[in-house]
C-alpha positions as CSV (number, residue, x, y, z in Angstrom):
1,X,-48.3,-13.5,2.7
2,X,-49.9,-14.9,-0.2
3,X,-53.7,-14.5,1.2
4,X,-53.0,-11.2,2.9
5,X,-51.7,-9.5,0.5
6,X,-53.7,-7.5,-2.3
7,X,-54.4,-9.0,-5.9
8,X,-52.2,-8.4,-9.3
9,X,-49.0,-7.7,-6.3
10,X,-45.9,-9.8,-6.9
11,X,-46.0,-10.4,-2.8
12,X,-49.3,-12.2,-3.4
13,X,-47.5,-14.0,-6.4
14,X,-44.5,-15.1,-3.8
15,X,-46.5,-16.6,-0.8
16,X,-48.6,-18.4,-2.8
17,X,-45.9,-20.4,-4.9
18,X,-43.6,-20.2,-2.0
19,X,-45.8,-21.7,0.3
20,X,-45.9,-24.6,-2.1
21,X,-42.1,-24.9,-2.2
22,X,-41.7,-25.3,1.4
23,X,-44.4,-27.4,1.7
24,X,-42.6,-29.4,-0.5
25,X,-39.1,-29.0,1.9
26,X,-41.0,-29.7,4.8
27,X,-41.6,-33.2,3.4
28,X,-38.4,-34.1,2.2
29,X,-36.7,-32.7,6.0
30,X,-39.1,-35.0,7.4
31,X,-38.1,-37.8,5.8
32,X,-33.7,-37.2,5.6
33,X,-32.0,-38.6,8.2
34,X,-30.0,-35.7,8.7
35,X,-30.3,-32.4,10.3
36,X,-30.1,-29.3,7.9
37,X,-29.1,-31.8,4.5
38,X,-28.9,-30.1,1.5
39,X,-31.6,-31.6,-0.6
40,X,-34.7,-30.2,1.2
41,X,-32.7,-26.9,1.5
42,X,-32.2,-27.2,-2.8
43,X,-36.1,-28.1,-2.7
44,X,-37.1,-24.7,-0.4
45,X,-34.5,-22.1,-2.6
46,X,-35.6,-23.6,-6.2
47,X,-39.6,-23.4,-5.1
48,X,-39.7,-19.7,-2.7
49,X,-37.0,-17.9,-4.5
50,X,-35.8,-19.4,-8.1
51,X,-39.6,-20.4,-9.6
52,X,-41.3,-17.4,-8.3
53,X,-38.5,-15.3,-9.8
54,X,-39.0,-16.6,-13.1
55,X,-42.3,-16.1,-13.3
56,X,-42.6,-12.9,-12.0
57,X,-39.7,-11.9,-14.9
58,X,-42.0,-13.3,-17.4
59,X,-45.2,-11.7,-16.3
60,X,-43.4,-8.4,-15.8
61,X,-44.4,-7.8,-12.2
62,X,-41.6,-6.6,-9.6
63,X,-41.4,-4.4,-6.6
64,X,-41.4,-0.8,-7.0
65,X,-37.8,-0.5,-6.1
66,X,-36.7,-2.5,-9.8
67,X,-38.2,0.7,-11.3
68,X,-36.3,3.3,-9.2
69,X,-33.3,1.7,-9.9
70,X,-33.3,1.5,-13.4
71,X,-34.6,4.6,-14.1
72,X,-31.9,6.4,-11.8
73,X,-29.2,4.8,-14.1
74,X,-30.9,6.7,-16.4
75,X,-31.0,10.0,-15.3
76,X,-27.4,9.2,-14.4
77,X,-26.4,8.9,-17.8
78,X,-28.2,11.9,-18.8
79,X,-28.4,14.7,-16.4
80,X,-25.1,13.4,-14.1
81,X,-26.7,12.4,-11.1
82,X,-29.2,9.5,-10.2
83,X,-31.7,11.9,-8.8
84,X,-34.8,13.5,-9.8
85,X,-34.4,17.0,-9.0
86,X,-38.4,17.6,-8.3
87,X,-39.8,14.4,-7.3
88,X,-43.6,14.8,-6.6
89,X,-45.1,11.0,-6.0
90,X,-44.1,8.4,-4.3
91,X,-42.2,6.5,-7.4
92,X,-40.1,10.1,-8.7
93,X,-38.0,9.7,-5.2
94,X,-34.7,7.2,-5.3
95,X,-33.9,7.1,-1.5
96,X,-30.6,5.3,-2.6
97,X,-26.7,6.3,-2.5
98,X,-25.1,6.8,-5.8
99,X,-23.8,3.4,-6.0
100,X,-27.2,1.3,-6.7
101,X,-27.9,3.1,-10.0
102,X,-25.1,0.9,-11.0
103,X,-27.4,-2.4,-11.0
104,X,-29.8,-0.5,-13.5
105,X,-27.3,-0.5,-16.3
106,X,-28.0,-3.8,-17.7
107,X,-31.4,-2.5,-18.5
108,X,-30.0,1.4,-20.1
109,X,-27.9,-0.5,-22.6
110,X,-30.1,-4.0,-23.5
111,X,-33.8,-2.5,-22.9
112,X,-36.2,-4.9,-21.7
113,X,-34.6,-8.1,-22.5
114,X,-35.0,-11.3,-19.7
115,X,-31.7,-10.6,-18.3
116,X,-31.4,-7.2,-17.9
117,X,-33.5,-6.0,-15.6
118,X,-31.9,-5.1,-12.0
119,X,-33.9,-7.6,-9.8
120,X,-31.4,-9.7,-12.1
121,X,-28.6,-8.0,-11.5
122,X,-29.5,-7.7,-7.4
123,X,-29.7,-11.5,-7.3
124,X,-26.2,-11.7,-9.0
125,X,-24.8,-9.4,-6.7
126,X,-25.7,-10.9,-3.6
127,X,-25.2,-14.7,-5.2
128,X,-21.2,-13.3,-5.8
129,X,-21.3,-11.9,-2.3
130,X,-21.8,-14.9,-0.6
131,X,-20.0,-16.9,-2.5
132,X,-17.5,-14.6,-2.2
133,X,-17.4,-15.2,1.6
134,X,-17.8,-18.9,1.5
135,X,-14.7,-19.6,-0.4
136,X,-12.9,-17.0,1.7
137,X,-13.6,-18.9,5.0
138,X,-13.0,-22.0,3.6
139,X,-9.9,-21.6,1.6
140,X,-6.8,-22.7,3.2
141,X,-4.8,-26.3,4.1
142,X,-6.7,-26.8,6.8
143,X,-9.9,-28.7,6.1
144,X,-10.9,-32.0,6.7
145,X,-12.0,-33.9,3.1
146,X,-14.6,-36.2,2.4
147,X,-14.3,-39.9,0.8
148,X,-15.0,-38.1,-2.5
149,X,-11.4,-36.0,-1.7
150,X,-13.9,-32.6,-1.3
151,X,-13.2,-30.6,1.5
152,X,-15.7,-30.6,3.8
153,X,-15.8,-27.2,4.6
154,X,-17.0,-25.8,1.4
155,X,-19.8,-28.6,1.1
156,X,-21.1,-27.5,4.2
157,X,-20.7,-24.0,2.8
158,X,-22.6,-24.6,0.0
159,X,-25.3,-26.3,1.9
160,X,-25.2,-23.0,4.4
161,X,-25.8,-20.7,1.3
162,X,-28.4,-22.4,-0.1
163,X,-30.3,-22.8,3.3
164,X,-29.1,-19.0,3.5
165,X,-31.1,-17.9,-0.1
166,X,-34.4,-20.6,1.2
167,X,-34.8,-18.2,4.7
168,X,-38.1,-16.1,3.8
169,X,-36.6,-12.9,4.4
170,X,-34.3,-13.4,1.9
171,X,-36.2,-15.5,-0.8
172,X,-39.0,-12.7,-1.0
173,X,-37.0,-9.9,-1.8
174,X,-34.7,-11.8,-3.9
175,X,-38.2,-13.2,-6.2
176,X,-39.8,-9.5,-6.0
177,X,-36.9,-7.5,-6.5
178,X,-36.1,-6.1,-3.5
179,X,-32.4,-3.7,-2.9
180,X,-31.3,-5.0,0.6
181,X,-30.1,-8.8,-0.5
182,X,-26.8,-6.8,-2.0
183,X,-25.9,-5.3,0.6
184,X,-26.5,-7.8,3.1
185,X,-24.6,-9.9,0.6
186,X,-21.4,-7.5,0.7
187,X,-22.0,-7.3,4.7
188,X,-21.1,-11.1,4.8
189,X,-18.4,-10.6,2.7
190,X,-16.5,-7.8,4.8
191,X,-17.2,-9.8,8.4
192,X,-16.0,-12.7,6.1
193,X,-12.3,-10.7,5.1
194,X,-12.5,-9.2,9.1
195,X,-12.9,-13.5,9.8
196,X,-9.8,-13.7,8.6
197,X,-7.8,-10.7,8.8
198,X,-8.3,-8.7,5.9
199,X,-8.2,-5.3,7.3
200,X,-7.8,-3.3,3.5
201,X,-10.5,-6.1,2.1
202,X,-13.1,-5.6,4.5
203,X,-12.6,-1.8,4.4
204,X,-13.1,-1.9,0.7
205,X,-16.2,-4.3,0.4
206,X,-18.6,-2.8,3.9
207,X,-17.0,0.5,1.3
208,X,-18.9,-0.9,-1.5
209,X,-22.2,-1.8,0.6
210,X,-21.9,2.0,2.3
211,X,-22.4,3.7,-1.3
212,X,-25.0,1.2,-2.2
213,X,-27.5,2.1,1.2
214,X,-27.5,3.8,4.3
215,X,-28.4,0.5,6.4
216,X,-24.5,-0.3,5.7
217,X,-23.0,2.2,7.4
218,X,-23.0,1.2,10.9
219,X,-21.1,-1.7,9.5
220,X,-17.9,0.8,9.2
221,X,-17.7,1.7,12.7
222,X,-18.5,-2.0,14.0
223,X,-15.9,-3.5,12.1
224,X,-13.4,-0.9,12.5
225,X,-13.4,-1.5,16.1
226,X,-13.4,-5.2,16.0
227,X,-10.2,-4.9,13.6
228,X,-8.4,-2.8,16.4
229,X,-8.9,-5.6,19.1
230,X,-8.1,-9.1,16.9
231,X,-5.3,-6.8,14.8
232,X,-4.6,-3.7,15.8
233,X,-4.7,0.3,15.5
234,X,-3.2,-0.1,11.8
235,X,-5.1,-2.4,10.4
236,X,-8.0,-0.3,11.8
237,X,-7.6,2.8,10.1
238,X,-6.4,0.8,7.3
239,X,-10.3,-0.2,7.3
240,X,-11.7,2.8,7.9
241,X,-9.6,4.8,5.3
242,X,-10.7,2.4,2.6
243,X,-14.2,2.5,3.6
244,X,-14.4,6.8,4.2
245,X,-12.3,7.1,1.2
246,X,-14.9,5.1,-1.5
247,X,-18.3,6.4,0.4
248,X,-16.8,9.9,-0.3
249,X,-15.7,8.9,-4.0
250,X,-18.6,8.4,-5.0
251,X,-21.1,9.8,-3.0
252,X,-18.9,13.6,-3.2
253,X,-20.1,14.0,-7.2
254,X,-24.1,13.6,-6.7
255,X,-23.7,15.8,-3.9
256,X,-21.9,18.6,-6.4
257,X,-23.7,18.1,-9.1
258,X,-27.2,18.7,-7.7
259,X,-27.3,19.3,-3.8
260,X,-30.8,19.5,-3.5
261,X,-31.7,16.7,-5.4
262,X,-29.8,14.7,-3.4
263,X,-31.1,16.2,0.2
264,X,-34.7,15.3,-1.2
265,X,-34.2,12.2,-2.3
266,X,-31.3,10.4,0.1
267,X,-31.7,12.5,3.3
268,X,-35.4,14.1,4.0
269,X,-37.7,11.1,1.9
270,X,-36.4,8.2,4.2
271,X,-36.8,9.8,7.1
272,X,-39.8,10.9,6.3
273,X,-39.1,14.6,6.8
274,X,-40.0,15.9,3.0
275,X,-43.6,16.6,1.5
276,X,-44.0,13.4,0.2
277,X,-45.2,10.6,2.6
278,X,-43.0,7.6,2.0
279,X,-44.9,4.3,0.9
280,X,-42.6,2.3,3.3
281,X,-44.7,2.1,6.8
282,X,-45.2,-0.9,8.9
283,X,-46.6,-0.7,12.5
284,X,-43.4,-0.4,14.5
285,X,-42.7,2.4,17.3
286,X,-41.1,4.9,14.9
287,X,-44.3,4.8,12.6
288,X,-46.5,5.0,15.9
289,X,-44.8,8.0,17.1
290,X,-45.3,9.9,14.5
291,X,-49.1,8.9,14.3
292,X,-49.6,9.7,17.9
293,X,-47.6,12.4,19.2
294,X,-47.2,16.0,18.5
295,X,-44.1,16.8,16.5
296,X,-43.6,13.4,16.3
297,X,-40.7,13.2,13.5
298,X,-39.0,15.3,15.9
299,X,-39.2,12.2,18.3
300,X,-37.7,9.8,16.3
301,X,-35.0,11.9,15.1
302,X,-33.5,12.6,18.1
303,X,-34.3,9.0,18.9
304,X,-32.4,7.5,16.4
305,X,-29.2,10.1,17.0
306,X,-29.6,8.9,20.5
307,X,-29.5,5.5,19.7
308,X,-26.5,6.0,17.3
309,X,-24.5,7.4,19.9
310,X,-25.1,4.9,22.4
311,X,-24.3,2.6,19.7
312,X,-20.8,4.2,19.0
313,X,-20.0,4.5,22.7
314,X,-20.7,0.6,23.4
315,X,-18.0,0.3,20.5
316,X,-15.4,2.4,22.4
317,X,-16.5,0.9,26.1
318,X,-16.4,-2.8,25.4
319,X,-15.5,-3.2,21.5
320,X,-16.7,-7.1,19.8
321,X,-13.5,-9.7,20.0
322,X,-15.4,-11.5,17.5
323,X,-16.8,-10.9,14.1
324,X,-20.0,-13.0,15.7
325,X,-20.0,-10.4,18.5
326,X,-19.8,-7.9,15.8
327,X,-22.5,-9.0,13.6
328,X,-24.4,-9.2,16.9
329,X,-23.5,-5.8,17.7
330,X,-24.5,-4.1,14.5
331,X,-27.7,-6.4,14.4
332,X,-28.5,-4.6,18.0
333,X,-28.1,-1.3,16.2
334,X,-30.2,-1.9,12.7
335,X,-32.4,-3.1,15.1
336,X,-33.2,0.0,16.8
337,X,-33.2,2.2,13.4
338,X,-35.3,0.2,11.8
339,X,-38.0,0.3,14.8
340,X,-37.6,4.1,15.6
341,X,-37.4,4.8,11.9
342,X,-40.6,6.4,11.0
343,X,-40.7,5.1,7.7
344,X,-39.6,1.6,7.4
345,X,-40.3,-1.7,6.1
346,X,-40.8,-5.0,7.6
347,X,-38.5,-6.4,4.8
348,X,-35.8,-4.9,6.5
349,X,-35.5,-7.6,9.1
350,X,-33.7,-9.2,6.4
351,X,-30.7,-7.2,8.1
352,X,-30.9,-8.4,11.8
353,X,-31.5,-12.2,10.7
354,X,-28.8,-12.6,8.8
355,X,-26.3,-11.1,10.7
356,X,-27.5,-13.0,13.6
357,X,-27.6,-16.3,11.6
358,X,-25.2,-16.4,8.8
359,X,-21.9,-15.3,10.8
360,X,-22.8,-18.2,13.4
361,X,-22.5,-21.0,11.0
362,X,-19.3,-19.3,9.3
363,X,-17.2,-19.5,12.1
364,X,-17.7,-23.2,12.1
365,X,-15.8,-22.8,8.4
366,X,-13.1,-21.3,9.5
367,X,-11.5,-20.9,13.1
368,X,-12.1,-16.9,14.2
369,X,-9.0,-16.2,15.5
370,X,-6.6,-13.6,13.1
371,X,-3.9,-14.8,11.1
372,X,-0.3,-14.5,12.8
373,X,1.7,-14.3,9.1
374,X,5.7,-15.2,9.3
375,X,8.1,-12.8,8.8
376,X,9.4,-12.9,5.2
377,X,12.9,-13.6,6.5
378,X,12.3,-16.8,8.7
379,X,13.4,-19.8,7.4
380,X,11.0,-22.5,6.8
381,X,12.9,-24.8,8.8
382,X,12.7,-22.1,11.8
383,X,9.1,-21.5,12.0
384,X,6.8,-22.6,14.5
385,X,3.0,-23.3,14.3
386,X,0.1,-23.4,16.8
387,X,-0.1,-26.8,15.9
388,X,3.5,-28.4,16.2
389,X,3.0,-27.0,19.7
390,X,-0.6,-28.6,20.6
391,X,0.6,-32.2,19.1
392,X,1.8,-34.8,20.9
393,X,4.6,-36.2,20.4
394,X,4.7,-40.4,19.9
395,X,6.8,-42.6,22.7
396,X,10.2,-42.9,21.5
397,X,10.0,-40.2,18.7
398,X,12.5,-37.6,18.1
399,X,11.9,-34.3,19.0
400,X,10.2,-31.9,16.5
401,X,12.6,-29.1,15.7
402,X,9.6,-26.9,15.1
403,X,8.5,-27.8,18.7
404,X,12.1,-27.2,20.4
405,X,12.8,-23.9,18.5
406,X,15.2,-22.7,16.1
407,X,17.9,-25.0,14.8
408,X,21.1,-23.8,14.5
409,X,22.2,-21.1,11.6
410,X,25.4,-23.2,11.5
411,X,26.8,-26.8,11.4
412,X,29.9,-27.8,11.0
413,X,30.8,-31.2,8.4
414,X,32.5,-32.8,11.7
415,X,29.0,-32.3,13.4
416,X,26.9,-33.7,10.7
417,X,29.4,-36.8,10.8
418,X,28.9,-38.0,14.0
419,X,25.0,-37.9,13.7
420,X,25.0,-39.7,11.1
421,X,27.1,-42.1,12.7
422,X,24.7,-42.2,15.6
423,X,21.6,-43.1,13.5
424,X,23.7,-45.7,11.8
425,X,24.6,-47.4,14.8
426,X,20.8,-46.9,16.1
427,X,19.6,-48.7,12.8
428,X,21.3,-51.6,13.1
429,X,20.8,-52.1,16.6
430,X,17.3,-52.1,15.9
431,X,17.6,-54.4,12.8
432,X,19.1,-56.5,15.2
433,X,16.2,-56.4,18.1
434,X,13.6,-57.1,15.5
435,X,15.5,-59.9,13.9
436,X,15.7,-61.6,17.0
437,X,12.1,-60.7,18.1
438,X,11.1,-62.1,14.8
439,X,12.7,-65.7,15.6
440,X,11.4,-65.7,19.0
441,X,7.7,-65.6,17.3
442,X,8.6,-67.8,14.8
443,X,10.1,-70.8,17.7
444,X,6.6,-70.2,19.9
């Protein structure tokens, strides 16, 4: 990246002090004992993500996309909608939803302080994101801790996230100021709430990540369907009626305020269907398509809408049991948009590896099965639990009431007496066997 890439470019800027950093990583893995430690993962973030980031804030170099961003908040502010209504070149066009102008406030109210611009503001959001997900997958009673009492579960969380932010694909958007780690962020965070049976949660975060871009929409359907087979038709639409309900809040006033603005900008631009050529073109069959055969844009159109329905009838045929199939299943469909799409970006394989990746470690944080809540009006004493079933119980020991089932609702004083005269009796009986086996020892 760093040698191909043209001078005075902030990619140039990233694979050049990048490489360094994982240079650096690479010698520190080599030398640590253990697969996948933390250190040379701390060593990899700090030197292709955190010092290239810095720099490029002081310098005052970013990706084109900073720019957009901050300037739709803008016309937000003033006009009512985030859209220029006659966008000419290449930088008057914000092919975002509504919801992204949101990360260009910072820089509308402070100006151009250090910590106001949105590349900021994106690496906040997707650092709350996915933090956000690890402490939702490992919260709960059920961790194993470490000498130091921390449970061992978020360490290897932590460790997870930092490899997560090291990965190139996410580092160089991340250092340049690229719009996908946000959503990708809030991605993790819904599968994370579907993990664990969040049906309202996940609706309203993949909600959230739906009015920031269009790459987070197939996300609804994928985890709508996977919500019907681990918990049902309710909390399904309970899902999807979060997730409709925001995309249409906010999405509903940009459209009324200046229809054409947004057709230009959100709908004709990325698919690169309006005047103005999009500057996002990598060699990938969508882009070849268009180059070589007639009424190419056609082609991929009906491509993609093909693809998109085969997509939505692999959901009804053989829905994902799993948020892992899931992932898989919506990384299968971003996939094939982001190759047909005629103007794409390589950076947008930051999609497909992280949902391939990232959920795969997270279900060894948390078990991926749904949560089977009591009912509010069973007793404590009356409950049972997957594991009071699985554990064995020790020679000699009484039996688990959890295990047996429900104890009585009733027991009368005559009943209590004569237990406890039974374990009376049994305790000094066995006061007496161990006296006696104590002598025995003790004569030998």
């Amino acid at each position: 990246m760093g040698l191909a890439s043209p001078d005075h470019t902030s990619q140039k800027v990233w694979g050049l002090v990048g490489a360094a950093g994982y240079a650096c990583a690479a010698l520190i893995a080599a030398r640590s004992s253990t697969p996948w430690a933390r250190t040379p993962a701390v060593v990899a973030a700090t030197g292709a993500a955190a010092i290239p980031l810095l720099y490029l804030s002081v310098i005052g170099r970013a990706q084109m996309e900073v720019g957009v961003v901050e300037r739709a908040a803008d016309l937000l502010f003033s006009t009512g909608t985030p859209y220029n209504p006659a966008p000419h070149a290449v930088r008057d066009f914000n092919p975002y939803l509504p919801g992204m102008a949101l990360f260009g406030i910072p820089h509308l109210l402070f100006g151009d302080t250090p910590f106001a611009g949105a590349r900021v503001w994106f690496l906040l959001g997707f650092l709350a994101a996915v933090a956000g997900a690890v402490r939702m997958l490992t919260r709960g009673g059920d961790l194993a801790t470490g000498p130091s009492g921390t449970a061992r579960g978020t360490t290897a969380g932590v460790t997870g996230a930092v490899w997560l932010i090291a990965c190139p694909v996410v580092a160089l958007p991340l250092s340049i100021g690229g719009v996908d780690p946000p959503v990708i962020g809030l991605l993790c965070l819904a599968l994370a709430f579907t993990q664990r049976g969040h049906a309202g949660r996940a609706g309203l975060v993949v909600g959230v990540a739906a009015v920031l871009k269009w790459t987070a929409w197939p996300a609804i359907p994928v985890i709508v369907a996977v919500l019907a087979v681990r918990s049902g038709r309710r909390a399904a639409f309970r899902c999807a009626a979060a997730a409709t309900g925001l995309v249409a809040l906010a999405i509903t006033p940009a459209v009324l305020v200046d229809t054409n603005a947004f057709y230009q900008n959100v709908v004709l631009y990325p698919l690169g269907l309006g005047t103005t050529a999009s500057s996002a073109q990598s060699p990938l069959l969508g882009h070849l398509i268009v180059l070589l055969l007639p009424h190419g844009k056609a082609v991929t159109t009906a491509l993609i809408a093909l693809s998109a329905a085969g997509m939505g009838a692999s959901l009804l045929v053989r829905p994902p049991r799993s948020t892992v199939a899931a992932a898989d299943r919506l990384a299968l469909g971003l996939l094939l948009a982001i190759a047909l799409s005629p103007a794409t970006r390589i950076g947008y394989a930051i999609y497909p590896i992280v949902l391939i990746a990232w959920p795969r470690f997270t279900a060894r944080l948390s078990a991926d099965r749904p949560a089977t809540p009591h009912a509010a009006s069973e007793p404590p004493h009356q409950r049972r639990t997957v594991a009071n079933h699985l554990r064995p119980a020790a020679p000699g020991a009484p039996a688990d009431p959890a295990t047996v089932g429900p104890l009585p609702p009733h027991r009368s004083p005559a009943g209590r007496d004569a237990r406890r005269r039974t374990r009376r009796q049994d305790h000094e009986s066995g006061a007496r066997h161990s006296v006696g086996a104590d002598d025995s020892r003790r004569v030998g």
